[in-house]
DODOLO-856731 format. One record per residue (C-alpha): residue in one letter; x, y, z. Coordinates in pm, 1 decimal. Example, Ala and Ser with C-alpha at 12.3 -4.5 7.8 and 13.67 -1.06 7.14 Angstrom:
! residues 2
resn|X|Y|Z
a|1230.0|-450.0|780.0
s|1367.0|-106.0|714.0
***
This chain:
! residues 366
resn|X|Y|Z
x|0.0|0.0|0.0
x|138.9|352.1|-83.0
x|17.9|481.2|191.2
x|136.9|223.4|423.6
x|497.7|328.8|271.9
x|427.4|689.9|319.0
x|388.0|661.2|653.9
x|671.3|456.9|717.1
x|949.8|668.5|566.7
x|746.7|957.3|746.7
x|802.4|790.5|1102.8
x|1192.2|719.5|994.1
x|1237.8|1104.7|876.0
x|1099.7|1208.7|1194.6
x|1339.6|978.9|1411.1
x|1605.7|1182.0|1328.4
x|1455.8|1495.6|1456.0
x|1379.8|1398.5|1747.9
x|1656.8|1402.4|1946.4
x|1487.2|1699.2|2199.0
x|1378.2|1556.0|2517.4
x|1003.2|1477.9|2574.0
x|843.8|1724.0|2762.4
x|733.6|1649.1|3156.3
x|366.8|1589.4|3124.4
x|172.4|1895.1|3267.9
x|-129.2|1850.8|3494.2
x|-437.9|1988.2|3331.9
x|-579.4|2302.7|3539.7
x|-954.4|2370.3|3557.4
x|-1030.4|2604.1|3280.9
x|-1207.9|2946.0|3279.8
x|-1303.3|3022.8|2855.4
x|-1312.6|2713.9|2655.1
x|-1297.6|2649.2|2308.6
x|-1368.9|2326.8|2121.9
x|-1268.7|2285.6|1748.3
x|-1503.5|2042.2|1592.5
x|-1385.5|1778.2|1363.0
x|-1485.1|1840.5|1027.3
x|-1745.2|1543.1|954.4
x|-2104.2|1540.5|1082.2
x|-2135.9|1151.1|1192.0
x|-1827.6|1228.5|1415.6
x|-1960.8|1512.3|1546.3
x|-2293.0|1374.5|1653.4
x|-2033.1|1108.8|1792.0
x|-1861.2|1365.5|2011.1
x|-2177.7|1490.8|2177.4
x|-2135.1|1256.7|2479.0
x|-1765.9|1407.7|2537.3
x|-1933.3|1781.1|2499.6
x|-2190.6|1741.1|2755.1
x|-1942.8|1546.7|2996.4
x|-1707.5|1849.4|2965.0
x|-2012.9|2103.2|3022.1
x|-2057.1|1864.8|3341.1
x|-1726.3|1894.9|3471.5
x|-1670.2|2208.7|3461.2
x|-1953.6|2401.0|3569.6
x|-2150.7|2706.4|3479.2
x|-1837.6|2932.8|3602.6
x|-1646.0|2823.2|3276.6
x|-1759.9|2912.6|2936.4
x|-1754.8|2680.5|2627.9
x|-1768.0|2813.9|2272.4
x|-1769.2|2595.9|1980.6
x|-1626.1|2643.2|1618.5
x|-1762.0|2420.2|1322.2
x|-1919.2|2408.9|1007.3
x|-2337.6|2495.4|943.8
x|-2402.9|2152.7|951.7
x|-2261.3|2110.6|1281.7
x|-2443.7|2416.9|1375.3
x|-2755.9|2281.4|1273.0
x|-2707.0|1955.9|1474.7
x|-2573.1|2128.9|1834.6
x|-2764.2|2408.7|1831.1
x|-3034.8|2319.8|2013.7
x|-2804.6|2155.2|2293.5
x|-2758.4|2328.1|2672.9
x|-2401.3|2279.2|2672.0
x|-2201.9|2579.5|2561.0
x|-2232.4|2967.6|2503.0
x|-2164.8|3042.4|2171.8
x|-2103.5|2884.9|1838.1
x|-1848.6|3035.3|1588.0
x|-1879.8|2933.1|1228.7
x|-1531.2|2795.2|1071.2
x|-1435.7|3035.6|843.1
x|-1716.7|3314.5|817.0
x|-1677.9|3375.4|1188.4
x|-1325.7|3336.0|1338.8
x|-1148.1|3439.7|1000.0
x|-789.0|3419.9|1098.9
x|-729.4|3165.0|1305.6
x|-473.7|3313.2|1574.2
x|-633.6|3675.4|1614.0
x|-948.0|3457.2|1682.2
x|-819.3|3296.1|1933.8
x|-620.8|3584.9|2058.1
x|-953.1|3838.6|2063.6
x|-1155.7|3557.9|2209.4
x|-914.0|3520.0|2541.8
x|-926.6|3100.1|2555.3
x|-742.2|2953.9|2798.2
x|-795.6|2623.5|2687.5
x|-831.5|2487.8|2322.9
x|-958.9|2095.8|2230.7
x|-906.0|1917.9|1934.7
x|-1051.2|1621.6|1875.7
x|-934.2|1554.9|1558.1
x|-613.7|1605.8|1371.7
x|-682.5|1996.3|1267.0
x|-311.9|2093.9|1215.9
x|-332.4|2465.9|1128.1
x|-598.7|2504.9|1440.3
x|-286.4|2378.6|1645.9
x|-21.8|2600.4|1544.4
x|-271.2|2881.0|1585.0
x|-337.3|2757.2|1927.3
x|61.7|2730.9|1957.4
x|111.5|3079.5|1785.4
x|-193.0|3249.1|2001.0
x|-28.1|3114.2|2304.8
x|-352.2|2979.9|2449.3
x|-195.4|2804.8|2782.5
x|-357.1|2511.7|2738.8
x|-362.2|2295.8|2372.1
x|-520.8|1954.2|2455.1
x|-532.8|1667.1|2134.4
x|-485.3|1334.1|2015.9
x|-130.5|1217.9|1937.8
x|-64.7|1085.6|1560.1
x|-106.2|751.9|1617.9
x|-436.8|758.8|1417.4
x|-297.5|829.5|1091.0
x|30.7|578.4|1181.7
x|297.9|861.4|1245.4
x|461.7|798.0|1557.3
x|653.3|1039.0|1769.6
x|625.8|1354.2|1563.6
x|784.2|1634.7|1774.7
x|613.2|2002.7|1550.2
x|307.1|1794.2|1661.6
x|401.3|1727.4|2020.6
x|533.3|2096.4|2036.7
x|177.3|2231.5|1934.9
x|4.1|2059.5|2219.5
x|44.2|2097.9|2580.2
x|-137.5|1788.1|2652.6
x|-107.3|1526.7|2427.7
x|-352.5|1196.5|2481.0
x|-317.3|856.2|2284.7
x|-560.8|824.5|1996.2
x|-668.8|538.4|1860.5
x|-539.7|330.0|1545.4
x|-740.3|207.7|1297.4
x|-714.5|-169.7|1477.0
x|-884.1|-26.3|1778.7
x|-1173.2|-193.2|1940.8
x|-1273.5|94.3|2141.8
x|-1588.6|272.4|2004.5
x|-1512.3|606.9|1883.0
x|-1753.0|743.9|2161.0
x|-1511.7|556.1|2389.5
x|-1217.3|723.8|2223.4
x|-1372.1|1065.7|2296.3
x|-1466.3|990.7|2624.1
x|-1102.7|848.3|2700.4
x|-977.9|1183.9|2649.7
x|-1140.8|1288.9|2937.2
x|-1050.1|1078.3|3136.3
x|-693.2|1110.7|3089.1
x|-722.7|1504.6|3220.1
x|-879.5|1339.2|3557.1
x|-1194.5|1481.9|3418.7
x|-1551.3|1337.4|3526.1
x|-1714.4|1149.6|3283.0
x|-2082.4|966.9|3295.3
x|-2309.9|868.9|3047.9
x|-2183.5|808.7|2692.2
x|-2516.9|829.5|2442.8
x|-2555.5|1053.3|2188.5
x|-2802.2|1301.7|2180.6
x|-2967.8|1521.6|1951.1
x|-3258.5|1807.6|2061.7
x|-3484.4|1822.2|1790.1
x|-3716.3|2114.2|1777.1
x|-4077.7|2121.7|1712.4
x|-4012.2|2259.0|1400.0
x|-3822.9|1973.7|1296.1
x|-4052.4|1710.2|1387.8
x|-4341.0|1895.4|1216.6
x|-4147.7|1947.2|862.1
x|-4041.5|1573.0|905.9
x|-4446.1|1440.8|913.6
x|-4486.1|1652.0|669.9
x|-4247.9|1484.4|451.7
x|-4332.5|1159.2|576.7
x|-4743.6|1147.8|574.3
x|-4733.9|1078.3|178.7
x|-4530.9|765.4|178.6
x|-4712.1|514.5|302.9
x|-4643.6|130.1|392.1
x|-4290.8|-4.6|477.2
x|-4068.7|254.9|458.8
x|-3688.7|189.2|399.1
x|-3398.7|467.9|366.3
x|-3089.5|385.2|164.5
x|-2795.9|566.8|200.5
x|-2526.3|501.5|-104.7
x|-2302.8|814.6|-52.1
x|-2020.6|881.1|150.1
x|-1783.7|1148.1|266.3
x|-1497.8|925.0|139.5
x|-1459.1|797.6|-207.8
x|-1307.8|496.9|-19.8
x|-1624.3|375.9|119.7
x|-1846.1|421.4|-178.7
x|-2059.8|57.7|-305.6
x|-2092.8|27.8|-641.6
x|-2427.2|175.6|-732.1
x|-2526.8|-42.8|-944.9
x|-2522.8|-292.9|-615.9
x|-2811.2|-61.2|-460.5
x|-3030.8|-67.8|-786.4
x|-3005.1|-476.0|-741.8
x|-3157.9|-394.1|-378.8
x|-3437.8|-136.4|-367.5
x|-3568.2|-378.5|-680.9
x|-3567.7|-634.1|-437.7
x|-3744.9|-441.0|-151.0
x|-4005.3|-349.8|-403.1
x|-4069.7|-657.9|-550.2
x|-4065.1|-886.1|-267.6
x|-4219.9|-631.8|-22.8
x|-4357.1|-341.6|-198.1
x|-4170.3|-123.2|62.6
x|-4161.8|287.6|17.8
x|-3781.9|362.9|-104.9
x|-3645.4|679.8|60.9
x|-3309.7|886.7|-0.9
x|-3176.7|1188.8|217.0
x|-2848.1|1367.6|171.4
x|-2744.4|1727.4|14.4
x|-2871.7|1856.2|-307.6
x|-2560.5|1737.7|-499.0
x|-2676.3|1389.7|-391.5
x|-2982.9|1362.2|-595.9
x|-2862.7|1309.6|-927.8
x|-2697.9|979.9|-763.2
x|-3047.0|839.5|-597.2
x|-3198.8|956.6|-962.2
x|-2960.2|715.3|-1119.2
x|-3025.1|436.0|-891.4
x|-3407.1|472.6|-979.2
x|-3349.1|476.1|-1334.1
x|-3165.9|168.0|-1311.4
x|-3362.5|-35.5|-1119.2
x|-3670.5|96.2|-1285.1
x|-3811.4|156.2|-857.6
x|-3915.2|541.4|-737.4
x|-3714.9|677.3|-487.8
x|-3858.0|909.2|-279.4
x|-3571.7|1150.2|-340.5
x|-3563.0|1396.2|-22.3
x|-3180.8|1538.4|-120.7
x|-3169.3|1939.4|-12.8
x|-3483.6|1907.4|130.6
x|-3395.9|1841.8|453.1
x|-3122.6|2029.7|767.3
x|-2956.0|1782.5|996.6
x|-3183.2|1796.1|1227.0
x|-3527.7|1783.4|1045.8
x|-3312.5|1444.7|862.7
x|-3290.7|1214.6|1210.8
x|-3672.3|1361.7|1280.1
x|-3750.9|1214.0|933.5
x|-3533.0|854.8|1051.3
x|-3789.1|813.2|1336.8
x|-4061.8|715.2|1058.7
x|-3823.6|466.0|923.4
x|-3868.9|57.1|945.8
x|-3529.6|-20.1|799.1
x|-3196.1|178.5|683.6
x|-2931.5|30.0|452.4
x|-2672.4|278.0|470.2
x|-2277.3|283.1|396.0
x|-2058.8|308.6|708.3
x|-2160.2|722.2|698.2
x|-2300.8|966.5|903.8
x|-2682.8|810.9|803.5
x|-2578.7|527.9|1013.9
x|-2571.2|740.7|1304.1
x|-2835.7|911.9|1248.5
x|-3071.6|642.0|1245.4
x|-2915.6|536.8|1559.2
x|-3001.8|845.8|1695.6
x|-3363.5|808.6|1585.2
x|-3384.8|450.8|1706.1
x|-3463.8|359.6|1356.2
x|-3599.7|8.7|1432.4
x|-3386.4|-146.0|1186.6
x|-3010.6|-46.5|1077.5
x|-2773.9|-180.1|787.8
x|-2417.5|-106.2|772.5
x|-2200.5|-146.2|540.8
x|-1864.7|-137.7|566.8
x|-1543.2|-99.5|322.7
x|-1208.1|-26.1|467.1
x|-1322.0|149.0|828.7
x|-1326.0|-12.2|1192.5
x|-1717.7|-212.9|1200.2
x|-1659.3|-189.9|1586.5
x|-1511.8|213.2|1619.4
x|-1805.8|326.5|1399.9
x|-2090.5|66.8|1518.1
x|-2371.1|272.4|1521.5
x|-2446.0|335.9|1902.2
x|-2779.1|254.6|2033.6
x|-2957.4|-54.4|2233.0
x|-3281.0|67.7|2067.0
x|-3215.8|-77.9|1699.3
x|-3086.4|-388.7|1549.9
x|-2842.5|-310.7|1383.0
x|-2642.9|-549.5|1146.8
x|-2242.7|-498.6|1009.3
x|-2183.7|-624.2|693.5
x|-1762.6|-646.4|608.4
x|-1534.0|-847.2|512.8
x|-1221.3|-1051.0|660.1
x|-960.3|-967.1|487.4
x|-628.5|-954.7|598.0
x|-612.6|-592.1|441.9
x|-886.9|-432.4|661.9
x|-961.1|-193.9|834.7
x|-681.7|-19.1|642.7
x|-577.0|353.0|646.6
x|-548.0|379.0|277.5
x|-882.8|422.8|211.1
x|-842.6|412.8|-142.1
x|-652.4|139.0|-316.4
x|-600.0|-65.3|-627.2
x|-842.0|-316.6|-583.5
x|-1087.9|-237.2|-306.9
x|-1160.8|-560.7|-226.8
x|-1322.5|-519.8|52.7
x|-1601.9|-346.2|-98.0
x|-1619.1|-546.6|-439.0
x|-1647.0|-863.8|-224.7
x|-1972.7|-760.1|-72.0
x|-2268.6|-858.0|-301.4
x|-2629.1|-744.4|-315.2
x|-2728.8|-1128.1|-182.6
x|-2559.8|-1073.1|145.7
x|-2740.2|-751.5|225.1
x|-3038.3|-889.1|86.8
x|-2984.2|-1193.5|359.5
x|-2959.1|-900.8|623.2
x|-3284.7|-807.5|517.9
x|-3429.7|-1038.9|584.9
x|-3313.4|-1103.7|936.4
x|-3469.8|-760.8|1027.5
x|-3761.6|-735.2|1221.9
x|-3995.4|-526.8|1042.3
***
């Protein structure tokens, strides 16, 4: 794997750097103005929720926790109790270090690999810099990286059976920080619940959501595959076939239609994050790639869940819920989970087949 290489000769450059001594580790100091950079994908935000409210718990109404992501996080945290104010990335912190700088934070969290957030946190001198180490992404022992943070916790590779909830949470815990419950959760307004039964009250019998898009080419099932499926659903069951996802999604869903000669109720753009898991609760079954959609209907209880899973970790990104059963569908392969994500022959993707999801169908209890 080329990547595999890269990160090798990466980890043997850096050896010979870092000949500075390690740093003393520094006891983490109860915190007066927060701020908490937001990784840059929804499903792992929704993820992080649990590790948000713990921190809220911790450390009182006398500190103040401000948040800095993208709309669609926006949308999804909103509604939440647990911090004071939410900066938009980009339209609302412009440069990074006189953001930081103006704002006064004493402590900055990262809980994903957001390099140029670092240095500003580095550059803005913000006295406290708390992240995951490289491990994640296979470098080892990287000292710009270990200069940028203050505190510095062990992430998790991509063998890792910890749940990424767990991963969040263990971050926590490592600054002697309470932590209790570990769900997700989502407030959804009234609003949202209204536009999703008004979406909903047309589409009647069995209703199943697919999901065939991902954030990462890497994890994409040939969509052909899905056309094989929904033809199945409707011809065996006569089940209501629903897609949800941005506007640049439809064309996709309209394809898969087409093909399989099945209407998709084709909800792409019409729906925020939050008005999309409102929509999930109406939903007997979701076939979804390993995505953000899996969590969503996790945190809608859908009664039925689908995963499926190319290169990733089935038991880091399980969706998390005792509410649905849920069903993984991977391969073993001695390649996977990999951190390539995109290879020559993507096996472990091409291996799955339509019948084995169409098996997993009908194990569900609908």
């Amino acid at each position: 794997m080329n990547a595999d290489k890269l990160v090798k000769l990466v980890n043997k450059t850096a050896d010979k750097f870092n000949s500075q001594p390690v740093k003393k580790r520094i006891s983490f100091i109860s915190p007066k103005k927060v701020v908490i950079i937001l990784p840059e994908y929804i499903g792992d935000i929704l993820l992080l929720t649990p590790a948000i409210r713990n921190l809220s718990k911790s450390f009182g109404n006398s500190v103040k926790i401000d948040l800095v992501g993208n709309k669609n996080a926006k949308n999804l945290l909103e509604t939440l109790p647990y911090f004071d104010n939410f900066y938009l990335e980009g339209e609302e912190t412009g440069r990074k270090v006189s953001f930081l700088k103006k704002q006064n934070y004493d402590t900055i969290f990262l809980f994903n690999i957001r390099f140029f957030w670092a240095l500003a946190g580095y550059q803005a001198k913000v006295q406290q810099r708390v992240g995951f180490n490289l491990e994640k992404l296979g470098l080892e022992n990287i000292f710009l990286w270990r200069k940028l943070m203050t505190h510095l916790i062990k992430s998790a590779t991509v063998y890792d059976k910890r749940h990424q909830i767990n991963i969040y949470m263990d971050m926590l815990k490592t600054l002697q920080l309470e932590v209790d419950s570990d769900f997700p959760e989502v407030l959804l307004s009234d609003n949202d619940i209204k536009k999703a039964n008004t979406l909903i009250k047309d589409i009647s019998g069995g209703r199943v959501l697919i999901h065939a898009t991902a954030g990462s080419p890497g994890k994409q099932w040939n969509f052909n595959n899905w056309a094989v499926i929904i033809k199945y659903l409707k011809e065996k069951y006569n089940f209501s076939i629903i897609a949800t996802g941005c506007s640049a999604e439809k064309s996709i869903y309209d394809y898969i239609s087409r093909k399989s000669g099945v209407e998709i109720h084709n909800l792409c753009g019409k729906t925020t994050i939050r008005e999309t898991i409102a929509l999930y609760k109406h939903i007997d079954l979701a076939i979804t790639l390993d995505t953000a959609s899996a969590h969503f209907a996790a945190a809608a209880n859908t009664k039925n869940i689908i995963v499926i899973y190319g290169p990733t970790n089935e038991t880091q990104w399980k969706p998390y819920t005792p509410y649905s059963f849920i069903q993984q569908i991977c391969l073993d392969l001695d390649c996977r989970p990999c951190l390539t994500r995109l290879c020559r022959h993507r096996k472990c993707l091409s291996g799955i087949t339509p019948d084995m999801v169409i098996d997993a169908i009908e194990n569900a209890v609908i």
